[in-house]
N, C-alpha and C positions, 0 to 999 in steps of 0.2 A: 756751567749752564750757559745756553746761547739762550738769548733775548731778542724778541723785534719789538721797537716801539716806532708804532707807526701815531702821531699825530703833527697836526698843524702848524702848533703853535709850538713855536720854538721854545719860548719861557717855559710850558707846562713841561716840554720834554727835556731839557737839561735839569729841573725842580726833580722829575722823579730819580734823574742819574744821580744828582746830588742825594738823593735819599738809597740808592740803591751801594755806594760809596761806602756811607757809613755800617753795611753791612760786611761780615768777613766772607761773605761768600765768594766763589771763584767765578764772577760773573761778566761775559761780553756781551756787550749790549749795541744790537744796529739800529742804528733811526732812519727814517720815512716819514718825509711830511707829505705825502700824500699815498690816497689809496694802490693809484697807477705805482707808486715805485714800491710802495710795500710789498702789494701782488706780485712783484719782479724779482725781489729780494725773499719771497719765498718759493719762489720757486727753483730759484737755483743755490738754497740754504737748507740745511736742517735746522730749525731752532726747537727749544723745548718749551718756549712760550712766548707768546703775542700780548701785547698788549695795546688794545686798539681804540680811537678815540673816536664815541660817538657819531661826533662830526665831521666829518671830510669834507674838503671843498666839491671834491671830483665825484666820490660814489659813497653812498649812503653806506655808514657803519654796518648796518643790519646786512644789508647785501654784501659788503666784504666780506662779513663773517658767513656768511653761507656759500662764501667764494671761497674761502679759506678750510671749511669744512667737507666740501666735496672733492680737495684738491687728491689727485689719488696717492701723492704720498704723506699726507698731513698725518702728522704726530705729534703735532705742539697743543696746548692746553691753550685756549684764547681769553684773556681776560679783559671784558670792555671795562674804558674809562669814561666816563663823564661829569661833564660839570653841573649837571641840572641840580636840582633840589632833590631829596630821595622821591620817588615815585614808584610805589609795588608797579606797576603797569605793566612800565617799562623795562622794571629789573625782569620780570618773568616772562616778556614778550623776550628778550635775550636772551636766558636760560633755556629755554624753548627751544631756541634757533640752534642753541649748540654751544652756546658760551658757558665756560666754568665757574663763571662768578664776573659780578659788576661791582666796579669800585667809584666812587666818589672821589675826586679831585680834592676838593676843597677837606676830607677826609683821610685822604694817603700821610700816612708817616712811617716812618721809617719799619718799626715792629709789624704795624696794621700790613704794610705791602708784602713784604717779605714773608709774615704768615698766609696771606691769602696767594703768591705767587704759590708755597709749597703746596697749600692745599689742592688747589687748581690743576695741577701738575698732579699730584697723588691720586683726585680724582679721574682727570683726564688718561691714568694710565689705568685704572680700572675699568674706567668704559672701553678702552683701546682694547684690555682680554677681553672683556663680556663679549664686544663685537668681533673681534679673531674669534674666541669660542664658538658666536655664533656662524659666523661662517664656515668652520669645522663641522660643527654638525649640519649646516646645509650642505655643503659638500658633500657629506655621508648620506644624506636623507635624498642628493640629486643626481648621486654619479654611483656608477657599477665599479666596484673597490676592484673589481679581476681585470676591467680595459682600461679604465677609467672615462669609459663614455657616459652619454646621461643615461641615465636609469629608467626603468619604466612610470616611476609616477613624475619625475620631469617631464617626460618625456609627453605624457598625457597631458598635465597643466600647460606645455606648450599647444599639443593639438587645440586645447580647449579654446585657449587664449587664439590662437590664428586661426580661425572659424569664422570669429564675429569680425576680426580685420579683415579679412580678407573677402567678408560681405560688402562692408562700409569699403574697400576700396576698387570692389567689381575686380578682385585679383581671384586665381586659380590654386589649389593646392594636390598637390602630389603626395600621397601617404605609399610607403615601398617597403610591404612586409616581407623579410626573407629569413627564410631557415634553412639550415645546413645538411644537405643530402648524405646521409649514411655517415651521421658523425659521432654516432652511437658507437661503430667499428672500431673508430679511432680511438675512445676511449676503453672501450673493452682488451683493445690487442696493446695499447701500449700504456694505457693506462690515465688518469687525471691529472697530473703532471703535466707529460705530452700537451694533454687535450687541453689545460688551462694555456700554454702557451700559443696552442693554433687559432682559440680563441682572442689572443690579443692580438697575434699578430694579421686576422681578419678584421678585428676594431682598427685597426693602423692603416691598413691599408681600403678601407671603408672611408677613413678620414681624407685620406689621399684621392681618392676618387672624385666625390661631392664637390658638390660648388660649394662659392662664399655662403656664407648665411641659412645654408642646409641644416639641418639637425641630426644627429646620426646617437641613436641611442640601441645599448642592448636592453634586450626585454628581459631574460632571465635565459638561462639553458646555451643554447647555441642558435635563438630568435635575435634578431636584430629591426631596428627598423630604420626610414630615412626619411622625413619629412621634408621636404624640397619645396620652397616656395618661389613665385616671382617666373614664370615658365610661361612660354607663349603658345605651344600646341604639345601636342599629345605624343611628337617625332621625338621634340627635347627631352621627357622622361621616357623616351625609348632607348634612347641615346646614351642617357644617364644610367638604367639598368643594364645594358651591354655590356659597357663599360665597367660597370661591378661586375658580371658576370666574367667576364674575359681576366679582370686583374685577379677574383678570387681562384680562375683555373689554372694560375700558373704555380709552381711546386711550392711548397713552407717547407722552407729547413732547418729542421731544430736539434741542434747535437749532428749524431749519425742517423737520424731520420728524416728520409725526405715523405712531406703526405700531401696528396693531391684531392683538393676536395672542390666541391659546386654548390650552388645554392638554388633553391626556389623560389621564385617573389613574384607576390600577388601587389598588385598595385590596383590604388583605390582614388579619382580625382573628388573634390570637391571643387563644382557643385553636384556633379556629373551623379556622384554614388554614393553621396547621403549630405542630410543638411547638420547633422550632430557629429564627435567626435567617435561616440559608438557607433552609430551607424556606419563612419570610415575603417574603423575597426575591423568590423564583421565583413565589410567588402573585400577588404585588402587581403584580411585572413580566408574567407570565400576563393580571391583568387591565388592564392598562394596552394590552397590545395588543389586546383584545376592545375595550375605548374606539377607539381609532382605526380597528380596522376596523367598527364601527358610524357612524363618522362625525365622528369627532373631536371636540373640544369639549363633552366628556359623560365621567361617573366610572361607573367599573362593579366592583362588589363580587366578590372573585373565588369560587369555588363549586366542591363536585364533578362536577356536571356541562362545566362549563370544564375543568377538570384530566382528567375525560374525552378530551373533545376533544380537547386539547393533545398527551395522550397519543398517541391517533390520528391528530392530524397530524407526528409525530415518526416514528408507525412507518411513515407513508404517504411521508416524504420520503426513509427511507432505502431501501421499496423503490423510492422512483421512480429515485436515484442508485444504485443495483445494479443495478437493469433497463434503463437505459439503453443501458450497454454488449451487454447481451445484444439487445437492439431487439424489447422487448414489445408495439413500438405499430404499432397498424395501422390500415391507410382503409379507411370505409364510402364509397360513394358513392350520391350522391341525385340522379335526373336531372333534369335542364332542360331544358324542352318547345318547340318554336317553336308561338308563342302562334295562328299561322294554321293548319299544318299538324298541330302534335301529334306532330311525330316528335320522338325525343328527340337532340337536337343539341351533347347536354354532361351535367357530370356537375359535381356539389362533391362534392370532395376529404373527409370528415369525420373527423377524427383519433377514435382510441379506441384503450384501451390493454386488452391482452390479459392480465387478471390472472391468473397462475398457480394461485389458490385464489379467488378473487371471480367470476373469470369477464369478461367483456365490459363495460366502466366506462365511462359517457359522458364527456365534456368533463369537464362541472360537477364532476366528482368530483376533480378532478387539475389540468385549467389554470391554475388561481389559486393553487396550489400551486407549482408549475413555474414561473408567473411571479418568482414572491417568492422563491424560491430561487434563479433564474437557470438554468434545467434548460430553459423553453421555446424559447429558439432554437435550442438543438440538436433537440429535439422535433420543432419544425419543417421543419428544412432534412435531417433525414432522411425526416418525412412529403415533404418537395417531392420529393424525389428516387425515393420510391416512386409517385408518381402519376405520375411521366414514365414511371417505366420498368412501369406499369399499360394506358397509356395508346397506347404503346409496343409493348408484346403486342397490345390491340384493335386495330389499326393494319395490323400484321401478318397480324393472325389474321380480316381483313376484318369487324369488329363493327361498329366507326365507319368513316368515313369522312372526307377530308381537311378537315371542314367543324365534323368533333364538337370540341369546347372543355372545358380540364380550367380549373376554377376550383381553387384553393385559397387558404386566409388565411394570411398575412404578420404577424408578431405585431412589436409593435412596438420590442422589442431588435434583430431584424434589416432594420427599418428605416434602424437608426444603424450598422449596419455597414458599412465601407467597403467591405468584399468580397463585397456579397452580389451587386450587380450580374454580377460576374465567379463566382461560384458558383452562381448561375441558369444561365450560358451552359454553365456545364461539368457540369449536368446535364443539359440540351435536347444538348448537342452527344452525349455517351455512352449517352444511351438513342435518337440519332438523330430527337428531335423538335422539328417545327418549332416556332420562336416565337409562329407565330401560334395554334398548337394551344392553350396553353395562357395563363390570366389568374390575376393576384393581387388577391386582394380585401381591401382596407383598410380599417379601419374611420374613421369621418368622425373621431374623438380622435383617434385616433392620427396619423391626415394634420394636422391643426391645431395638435398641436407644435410643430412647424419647415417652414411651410409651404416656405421658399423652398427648405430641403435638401431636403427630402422631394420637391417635385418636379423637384426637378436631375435627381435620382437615376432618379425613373422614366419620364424622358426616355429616360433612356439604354435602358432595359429597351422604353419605347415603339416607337424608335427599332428595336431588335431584330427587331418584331415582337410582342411578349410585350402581351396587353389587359392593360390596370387598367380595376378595377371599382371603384367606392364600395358597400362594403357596409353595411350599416341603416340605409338613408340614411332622416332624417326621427328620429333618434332621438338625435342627437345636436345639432351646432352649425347644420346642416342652412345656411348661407351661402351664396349666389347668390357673394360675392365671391372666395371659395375656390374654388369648382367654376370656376368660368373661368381660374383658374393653374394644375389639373391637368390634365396629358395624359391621364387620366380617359377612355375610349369607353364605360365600361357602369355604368349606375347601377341596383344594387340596393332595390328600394323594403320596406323594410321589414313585416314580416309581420301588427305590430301594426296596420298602418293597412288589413287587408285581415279582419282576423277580425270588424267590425260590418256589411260588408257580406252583402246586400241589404239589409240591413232599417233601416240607420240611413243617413237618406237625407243626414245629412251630412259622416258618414264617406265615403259614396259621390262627396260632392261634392269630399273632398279625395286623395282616388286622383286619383280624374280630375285634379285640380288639378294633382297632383305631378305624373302623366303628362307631362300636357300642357308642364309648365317643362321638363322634363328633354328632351322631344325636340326644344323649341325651341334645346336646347342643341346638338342633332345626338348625344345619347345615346342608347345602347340600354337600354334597359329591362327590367329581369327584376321581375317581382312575388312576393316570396317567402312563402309559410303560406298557398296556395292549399288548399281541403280541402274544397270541393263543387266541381261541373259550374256551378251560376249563376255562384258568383265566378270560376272560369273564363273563362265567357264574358264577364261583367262587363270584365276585366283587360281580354280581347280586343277589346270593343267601344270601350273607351277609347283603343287604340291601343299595349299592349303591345307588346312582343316577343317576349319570355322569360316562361315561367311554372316555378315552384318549389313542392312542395309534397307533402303526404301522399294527396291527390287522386289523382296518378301514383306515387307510390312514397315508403316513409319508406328513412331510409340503409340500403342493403345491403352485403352481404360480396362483394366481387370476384365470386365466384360466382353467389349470385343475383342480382349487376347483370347479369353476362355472361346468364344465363339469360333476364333481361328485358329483355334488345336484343333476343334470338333470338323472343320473344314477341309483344312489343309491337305494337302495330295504329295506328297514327297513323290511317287512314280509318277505323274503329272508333273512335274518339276526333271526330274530325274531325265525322261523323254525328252522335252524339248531341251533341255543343255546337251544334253545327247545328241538331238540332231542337228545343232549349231555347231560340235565339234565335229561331227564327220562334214557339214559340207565346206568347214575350215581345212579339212584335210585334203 
């Protein structure tokens, strides 16, 4: 056993070696007559016990031993001496502080020390596990076991805590919420394995980036955050997120895989975008999603105009989930022309939602809404079932006839439903209309998913009766090898490739072009964003079929569609493209 005895007085300290002598233990004992050389002798010493004497010339007992107890490699058990009279007071203002036990000078003998040395010692190694223990389980309780960064409830006890400092010192804080773009992939193709080491090697190198005294914690999943404090403008934490951004764009090689990923981050200052820990929260996380839906792989500062918005998309999702059930939503329809005669032979379906206080709301204001929430295929598959039984009435009510065709769009959650085949037929069969009456129009993403399901599926609808269309075709993956695995009969030519004609005579060259592939396919042709009588004739001299557009009619209300079948002049139509093309000739 090593020993320090650090007191004064010489006589007391050779009294206790003589006492420690007659012991058979295996014990080296250093002395210190004062506090200054004890403190010196433990620190470049291991001992397993102190023995320290009340009074020092230089630094008060009490304060050595709380110098001795904070020491960061202290493992010795400290047992003070004094020569006072017994005093509770004092033994338990010691105890208190961290000492093992107080002994009495004029009470040390040879059995008395050597019992209390052991005891002191057997306690001091008990308290030594308790507090390893407990720092184990703080460990666990403050770091993520997968990076070993801090966790998310450290990670919040620190926000909480640098809030009210960084009031009281008129300093800035930076909160940099980021998640990992498309890292769901990663895990699905190669598996959690993989995906737990991409994650740590983003915590490593998260580490590397950050300044001193940053906080860099995972939250859970593949969320991360970065608490930066001590920042002088707004460029610094510009600066700082780039810098993430550009280290986490370069490849992670793990094994024989290399994986390239990006992040999003929303960044939130205090004072700037809330004066709580949650309110930084909600910002950072607010702009983290303005990052991804920008396009992912970009930081965006959050603002009152954002919290605007946010706002207003909160109050728009819960009127769209109240209005639902009540069925706010209703179809315009826009007719489609035969491209020789001009009569109108069909109609698209255009969803709109009948706002109680806004009034009539196109798509854009609500679709991307409804998709992200999961509210559009119900949207839908009550819009389908309003156009049969629209359709249904004209039918009836001799407007069309067995030839007119109801398009509507197919969004692509009811793509992947297994039942929508069978809930197509059960609304053709209860509003009495045939299959061949009406067509679904897909758009070319949404079919390139799952090409092989997707067209199982619309086999069966084919099969029925029921057209598929390719709607914007030329604006998306636009594949010759796809369009030959759909059961596909009508391809929509998108509206952008028709708004430079006449006048850009290479745009003209690529209508024509598309025309001409698609009917070598045995496709019909609709040309959509027709909006003069030339480009009319234009579509038609190419070999159209189908024409669409504000030329003939923008979306109407049931009503005034009905009114404009009853109107419509197809040889009035027919004439004037007629005589645009002979004096083109």
């Amino acid at each position: 056993m090593k020993l320090l005895l650090i007191d004064d007085n010489d006589l007391d300290r050779q009294a206790i070696i003589r006492t420690f002598r007659k012991a058979e233990w295996d014990i080296t004992i250093s002395q210190a007559s004062s506090a200054a050389e004890g403190l010196e002798q433990f620190d470049s010493n291991d001992f397993d016990a102190v023995l320290l004497d009340y009074r020092l010339p230089d630094i008060d007992g009490l304060e050595v031993l709380q110098l001795l107890n904070k020491h960061p490699q202290h493992h010795a058990a400290v047992i003070i001496l004094t020569g006072a009279s017994a005093d509770e007071e004092l033994e338990r203002e010691f105890i208190e502080a961290g000492a093992q036990d107080v002994l009495f000078k004029s009470e040390i003998a040879h059995k008395h020390l050597t019992r209390a040395i052991t005891h002191a010692r057997s306690r001091h190694l008990l308290e030594r596990q308790l507090q390893e223990s407990h720092q184990r389980l703080r460990a666990l309780a403050e770091n993520d076991s997968l990076t070993g960064l801090a966790n998310r409830y450290y990670f919040d006890e620190s926000l909480r805590a640098a809030i009210p400092r960084a009031k009281r010192q008129s300093d800035q804080l930076a909160l940099l919420f980021l998640d990992l773009d498309n890292f769901k992939i990663i895990n699905d193709s190669l598996g959690h394995i993989i995906g737990d080491q991409v994650l740590k090697e983003v915590a490593q190198r998260l580490l590397r980036v950050v300044r001193a005294g940053d906080i860099v914690c995972r939250l859970g999943g593949d969320e991360f955050a970065v608490l930066a404090h001590n920042f002088d403008t707004q460029e610094a934490i510009s600066q700082l997120a780039q810098r993430i951004l550009d280290d986490l764009r370069k490849p992670i090689i793990i094994g024989k895989f290399e994986n390239t990923i990006s992040t999003s981050i929303g960044i939130a200052t205090y004072p700037d975008a809330g004066q709580s820990a949650s309110d930084l929260l909600k910002a950072a996380d607010l702009a983290m999603y303005r990052a991804k839906h920008d396009g992912r792989n970009n930081y965006q500062f959050f603002s009152q105009t954002m919290q605007a918005q946010m706002q207003e998309r909160i109050r728009l999702e819960k009127e769209l989930r109240n209005l639902i059930p009540t069925d706010h939503f209703i179809l315009f329809y826009q007719p489609i022309v035969d491209a020789q005669t001009f009569e109108i032979c069909g109609a698209e379906g255009l969803i709109r939602w009948d706002h109680p206080e806004r009034g009539i709301l196109p798509p854009a204001a609500f679709i991307g809404l409804a998709e992200e929430i999961g509210l559009i295929g119900e949207i839908d598959s009550k819009s389908r079932l309003k156009a049969c039984q629209q359709i249904a009435r004209w039918r009836q009510d001799g407007l069309v006839n067995d030839n007119f065709n109801m398009k509507f769009n197919v969004c692509a959650q009811l793509l992947t439903d297994e039942d929508l085949y069978q809930n197509i037929i059960k609304d053709l069969d209860s509003t009495g209309v045939p299959g061949r009456c009406v067509s679904l129009e897909i758009t070319e993403s949404v079919l390139i998913e799952n090409l092989q399901r997707t067209a199982q599926r619309l086999r069966q609808m084919l099969d029925y009766g029921i057209e598929i269309a390719v709607d914007d075709f030329g604006t998306g993956y636009s594949s010759m090898a796809y369009l030959k695995e759909l059961p596909a009969k009508t391809l929509k030519i998108d509206r952008t490739f028709v708004m430079g004609i006449p006048e850009n005579a290479a745009d003209c060259r690529i209508l024509r072009a598309m025309i001409i592939f698609a009917k070598s396919l045995d496709l019909t042709v609709v040309v959509e964003g027709i909006e003069t009588r030339e480009q009319a004739r234009i579509c038609r001299d190419y070999g159209a079929d189908l024409l669409q557009g504000y030329l003939f009619s923008k979306p109407l209300s049931p009503a005034a569609f009905e009114q404009l079948l009853r109107e419509h002049s197809a040889a009035d139509w027919n004439k004037h493209i007629s005589i645009l093309g002979a004096l083109a000739g």
